[in-house]
C-alpha positions in Angstrom: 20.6 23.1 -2.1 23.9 23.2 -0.7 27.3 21.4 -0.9 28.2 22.4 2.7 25.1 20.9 4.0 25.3 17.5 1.6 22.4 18.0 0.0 24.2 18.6 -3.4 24.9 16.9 -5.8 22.3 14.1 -5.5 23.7 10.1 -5.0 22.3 8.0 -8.1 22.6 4.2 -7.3 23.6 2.9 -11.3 20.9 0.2 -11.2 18.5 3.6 -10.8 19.4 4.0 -14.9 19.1 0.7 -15.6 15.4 0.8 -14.4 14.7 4.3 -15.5 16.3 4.6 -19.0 14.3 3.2 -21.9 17.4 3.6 -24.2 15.3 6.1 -26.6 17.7 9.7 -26.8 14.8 11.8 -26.7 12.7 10.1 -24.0 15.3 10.4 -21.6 16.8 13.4 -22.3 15.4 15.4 -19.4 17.2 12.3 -17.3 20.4 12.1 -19.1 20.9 16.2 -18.0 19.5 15.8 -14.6 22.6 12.7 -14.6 25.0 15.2 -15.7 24.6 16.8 -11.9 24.6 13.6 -10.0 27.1 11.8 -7.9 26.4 8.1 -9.7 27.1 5.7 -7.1 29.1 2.7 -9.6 29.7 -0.1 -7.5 27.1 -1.7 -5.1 29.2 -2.8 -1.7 28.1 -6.2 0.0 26.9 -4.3 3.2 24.7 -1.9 1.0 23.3 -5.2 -0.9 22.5 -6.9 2.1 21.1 -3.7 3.8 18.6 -3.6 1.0 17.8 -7.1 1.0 16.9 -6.8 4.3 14.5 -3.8 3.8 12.7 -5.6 1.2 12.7 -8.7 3.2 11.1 -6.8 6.2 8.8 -4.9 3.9 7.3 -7.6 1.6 7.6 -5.7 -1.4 9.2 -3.2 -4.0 11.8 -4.4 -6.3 15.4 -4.7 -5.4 16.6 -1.1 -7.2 14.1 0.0 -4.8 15.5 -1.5 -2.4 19.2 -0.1 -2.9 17.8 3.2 -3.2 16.1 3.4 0.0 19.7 1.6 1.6 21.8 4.1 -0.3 19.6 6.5 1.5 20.8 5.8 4.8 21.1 7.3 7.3 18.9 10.5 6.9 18.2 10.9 3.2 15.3 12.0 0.9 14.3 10.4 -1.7 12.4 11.6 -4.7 10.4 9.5 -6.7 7.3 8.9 -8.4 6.8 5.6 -6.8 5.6 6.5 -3.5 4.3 3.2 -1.6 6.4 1.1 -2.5 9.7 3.0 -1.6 7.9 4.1 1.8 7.1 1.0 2.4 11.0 0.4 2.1 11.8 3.7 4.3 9.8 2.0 6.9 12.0 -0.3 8.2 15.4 2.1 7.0 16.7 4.0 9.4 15.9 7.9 9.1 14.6 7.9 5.2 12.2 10.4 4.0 10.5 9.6 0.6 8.8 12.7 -1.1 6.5 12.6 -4.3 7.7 13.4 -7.7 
């Protein structure tokens, strides 16, 4: 991936850890390095917020990280994740968001 192209480094929303972390060292070592690379996004604006609450209002489901993620996506972002329908359900109604399968 390339820096030129913005691509790298990926954009972590913080909420993403607080979902994704179990708080045990060795289960989420493999996260904690991938983290080391990442831009994490700290503070959640009020446009972002209400970005996503409108993409889960429009959808009908996925939780509200989800949510943020697909907003932090936009415009023309991939997202990776392991949680396919719900997040595409999201990318649905965002504008240019491409979810791809862990």
């Amino acid at each position: 991936m390339d820096r030129r192209e913005g691509l790298w480094p990926p954009v972590v929303p913080s909420v993403v850890i607080v979902e994704f972390l179990s708080g045990r060292p060795n289960r989420g070592a493999r996260t904690n390095r991938f983290l080391k690379v990442c831009d994490v996004e700290v503070a959640l604006s009020e446009i972002r917020a209400r970005r996503a609450a409108l993409l889960r209002s429009k959808t009908g489901r996925g939780s509200a990280v989800d949510a943020v993620v697909v907003a932090t996506a936009e415009p023309g972002g991939t997202v990776l994740t392991g949680d396919f329908a719900d997040l595409n359900a999201l990318a649905a109604h965002a504008e240019d968001v491409l979810i791809e399968r862990l």
